[in-house]
C-alpha positions as CSV (number, residue, x, y, z in Angstrom):
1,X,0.0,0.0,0.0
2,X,2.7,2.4,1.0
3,X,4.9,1.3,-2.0
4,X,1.5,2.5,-4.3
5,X,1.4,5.9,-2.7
6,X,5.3,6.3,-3.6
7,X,4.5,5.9,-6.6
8,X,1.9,8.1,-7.3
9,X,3.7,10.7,-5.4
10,X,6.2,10.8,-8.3
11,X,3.9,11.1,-11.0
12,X,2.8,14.6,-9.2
13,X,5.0,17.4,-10.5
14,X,7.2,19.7,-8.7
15,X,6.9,23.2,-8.8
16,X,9.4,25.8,-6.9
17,X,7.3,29.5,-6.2
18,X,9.5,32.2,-5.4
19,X,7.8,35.3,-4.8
20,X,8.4,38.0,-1.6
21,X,4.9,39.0,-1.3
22,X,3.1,36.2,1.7
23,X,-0.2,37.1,0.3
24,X,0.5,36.0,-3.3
25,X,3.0,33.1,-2.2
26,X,0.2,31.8,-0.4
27,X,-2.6,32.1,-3.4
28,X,0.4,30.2,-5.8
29,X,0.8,28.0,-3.3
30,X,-3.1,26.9,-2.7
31,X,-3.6,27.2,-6.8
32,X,-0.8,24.5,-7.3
33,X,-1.9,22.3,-5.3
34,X,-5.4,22.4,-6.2
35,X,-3.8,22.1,-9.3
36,X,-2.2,18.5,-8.2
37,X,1.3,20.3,-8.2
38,X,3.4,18.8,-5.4
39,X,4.8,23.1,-4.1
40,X,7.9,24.6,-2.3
41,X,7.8,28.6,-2.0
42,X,10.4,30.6,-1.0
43,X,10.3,34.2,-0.4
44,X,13.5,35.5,-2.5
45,X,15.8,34.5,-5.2
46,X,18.9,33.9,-3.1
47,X,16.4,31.3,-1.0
48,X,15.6,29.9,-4.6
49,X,19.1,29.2,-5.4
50,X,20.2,28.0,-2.3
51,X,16.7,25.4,-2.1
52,X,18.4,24.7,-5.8
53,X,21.6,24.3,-4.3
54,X,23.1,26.9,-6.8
55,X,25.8,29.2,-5.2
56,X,24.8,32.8,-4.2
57,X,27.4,34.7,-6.8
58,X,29.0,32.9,-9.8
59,X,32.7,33.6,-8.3
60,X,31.4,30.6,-5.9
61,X,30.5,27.8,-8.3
62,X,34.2,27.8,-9.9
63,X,34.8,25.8,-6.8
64,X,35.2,21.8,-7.9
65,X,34.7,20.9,-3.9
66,X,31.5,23.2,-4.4
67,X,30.3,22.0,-7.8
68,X,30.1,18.5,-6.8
69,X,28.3,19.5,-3.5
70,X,25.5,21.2,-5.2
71,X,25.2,18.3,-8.1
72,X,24.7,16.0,-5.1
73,X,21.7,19.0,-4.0
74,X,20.5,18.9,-7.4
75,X,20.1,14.9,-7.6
76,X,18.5,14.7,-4.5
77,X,15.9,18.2,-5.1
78,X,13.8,17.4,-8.0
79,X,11.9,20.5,-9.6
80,X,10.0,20.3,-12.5
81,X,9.2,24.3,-12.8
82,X,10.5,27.5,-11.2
83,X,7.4,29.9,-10.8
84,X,8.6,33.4,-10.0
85,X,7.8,36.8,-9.1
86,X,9.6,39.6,-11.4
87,X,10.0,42.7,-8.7
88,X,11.6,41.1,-5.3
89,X,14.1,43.1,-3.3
90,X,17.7,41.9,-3.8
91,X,17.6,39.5,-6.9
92,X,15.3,40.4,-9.2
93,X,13.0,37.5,-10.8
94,X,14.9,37.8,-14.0
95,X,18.4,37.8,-12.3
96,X,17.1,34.4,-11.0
97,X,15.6,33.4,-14.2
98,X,19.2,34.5,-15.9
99,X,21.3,32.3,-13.3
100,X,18.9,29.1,-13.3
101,X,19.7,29.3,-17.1
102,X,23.0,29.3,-16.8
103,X,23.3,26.7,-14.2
104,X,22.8,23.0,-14.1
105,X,19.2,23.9,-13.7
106,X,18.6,25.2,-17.4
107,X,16.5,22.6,-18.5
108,X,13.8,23.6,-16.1
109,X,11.4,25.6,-17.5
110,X,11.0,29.0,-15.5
111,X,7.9,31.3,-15.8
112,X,7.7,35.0,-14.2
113,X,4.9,36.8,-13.3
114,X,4.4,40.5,-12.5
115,X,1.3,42.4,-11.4
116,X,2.8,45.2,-14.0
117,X,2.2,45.0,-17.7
118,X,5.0,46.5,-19.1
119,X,6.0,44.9,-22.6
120,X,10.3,45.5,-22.5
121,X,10.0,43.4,-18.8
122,X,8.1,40.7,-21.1
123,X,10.1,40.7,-23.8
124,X,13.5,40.9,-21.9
125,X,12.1,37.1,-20.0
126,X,11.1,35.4,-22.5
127,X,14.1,36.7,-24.2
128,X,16.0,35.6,-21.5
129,X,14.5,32.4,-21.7
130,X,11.4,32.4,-19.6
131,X,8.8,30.1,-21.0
132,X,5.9,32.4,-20.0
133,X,4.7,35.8,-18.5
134,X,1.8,35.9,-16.4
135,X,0.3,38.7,-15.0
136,X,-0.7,38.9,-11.4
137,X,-2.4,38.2,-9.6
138,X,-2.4,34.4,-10.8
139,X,-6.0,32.7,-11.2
140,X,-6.9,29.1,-11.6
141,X,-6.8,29.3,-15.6
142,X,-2.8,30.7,-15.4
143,X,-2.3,27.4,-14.0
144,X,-2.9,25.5,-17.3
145,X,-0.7,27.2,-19.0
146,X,2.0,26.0,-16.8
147,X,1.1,22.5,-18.0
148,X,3.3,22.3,-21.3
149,X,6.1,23.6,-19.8
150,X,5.7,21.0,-16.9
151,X,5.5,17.9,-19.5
152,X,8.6,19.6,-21.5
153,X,10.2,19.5,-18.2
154,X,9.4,15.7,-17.9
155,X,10.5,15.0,-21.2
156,X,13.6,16.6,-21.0
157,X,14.2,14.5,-17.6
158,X,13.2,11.4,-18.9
159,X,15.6,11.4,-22.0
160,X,18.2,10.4,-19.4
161,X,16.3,9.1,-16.9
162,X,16.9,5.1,-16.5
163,X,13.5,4.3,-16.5
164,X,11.6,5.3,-19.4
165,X,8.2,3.9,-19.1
166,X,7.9,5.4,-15.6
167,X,7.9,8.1,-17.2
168,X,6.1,7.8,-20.2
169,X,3.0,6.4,-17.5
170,X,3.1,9.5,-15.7
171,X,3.2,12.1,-19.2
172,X,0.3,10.0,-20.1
173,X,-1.9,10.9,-16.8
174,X,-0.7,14.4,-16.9
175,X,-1.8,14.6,-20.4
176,X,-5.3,13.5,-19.7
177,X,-5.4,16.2,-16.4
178,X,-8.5,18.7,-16.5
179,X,-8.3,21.4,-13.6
180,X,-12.1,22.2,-12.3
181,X,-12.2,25.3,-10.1
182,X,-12.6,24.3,-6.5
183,X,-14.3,26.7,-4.3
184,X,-12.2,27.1,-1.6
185,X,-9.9,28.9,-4.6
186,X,-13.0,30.8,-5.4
187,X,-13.3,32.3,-1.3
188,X,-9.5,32.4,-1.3
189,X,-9.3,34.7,-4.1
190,X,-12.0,36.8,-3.4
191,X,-11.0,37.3,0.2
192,X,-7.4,38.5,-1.5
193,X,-8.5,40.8,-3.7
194,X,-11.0,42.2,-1.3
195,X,-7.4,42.5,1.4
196,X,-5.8,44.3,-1.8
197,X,-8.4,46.9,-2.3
């Protein structure tokens, strides 16, 4: 019995929310998992990297003693997307989107969100390589757009992943998913937006 829930545990994807704000953290957080998304959230891009096992500045990952640390960290932390939030004090959404891309992490599809529409932010991600903008605050329907990106993710992962059909099993229930709004999501976000007004 245990063994079966094990297993279905791993067909449940991983998604890493970074975002300072509590009040949107927590929306993303109750969204994903609604959304059958297994969630971590951090408050801050340096919390990202470290959950990631990334060092803080680039100077540090020279290091061999270092690199082989965090590719232990990486093995044993398994993220399938990095949500993010683009306007955070101290690292910026994009300066974490720019290091996970140039890290052993740049296969993991990252999406940023901002509660500002402003098209050179929008173009500069995806130019960066962000696989998607949302604009904030997130709702129910942002989160299927998150579901490509999550299924890129898996394939990516199970091109060298040991066992294939594993994997091919779990793209094929993920496939199949339909999200239905819940209506705790509904209270939730109305109780947010009222706290915003």
């Amino acid at each position: 019995m245990e063994m079966a829930l094990e297993a279905d545990h791993q067909h449940h994807f991983h998604v890493l929310a970074v975002d300072d704000s509590l009040i949107d953290r927590k929306l993303l957080e109750k969204l994903l998992k609604i959304s059958s998304y297994k969630v971590t959230c951090v408050e801050s891009g340096s919390k990202a990297l470290e959950y990631l096992g990334l060092p803080d500045n680039m100077e540090n990952s020279s290091s061999s003693s270092s690199c082989s640390s965090f590719t232990n960290q990486q093995r044993e932390v398994n993220v399938n997307l990095i949500i993010t939030d683009y306007c955070m004090p101290g690292m910026t959404g994009y300066d974490l989107l720019t290091r996970v891309k140039k890290s052993s992490w740049k296969d993991v599809p990252v999406v940023v969100m901002s509660s500002e529409n402003v098209p050179s932010r929008i173009n500069r991600c995806l130019e960066g390589g962000a696989e998607e903008f949302l604009l904030k605050p997130v709702q129910l329907s942002d989160m299927k757009k998150l579901h490509p990106h999550l299924l890129k993710s898996l394939n990516c992962s199970s091109s060298t992943a040991t066992n294939n059909n594993n994997n091919k099993v779990a793209m094929a229930d993920h496939r199949q998913y339909d999200l239905k709004l819940h209506p705790t999501v509904m209270t939730t976000c109305d109780e947010i937006k009222i706290y915003r007004a």
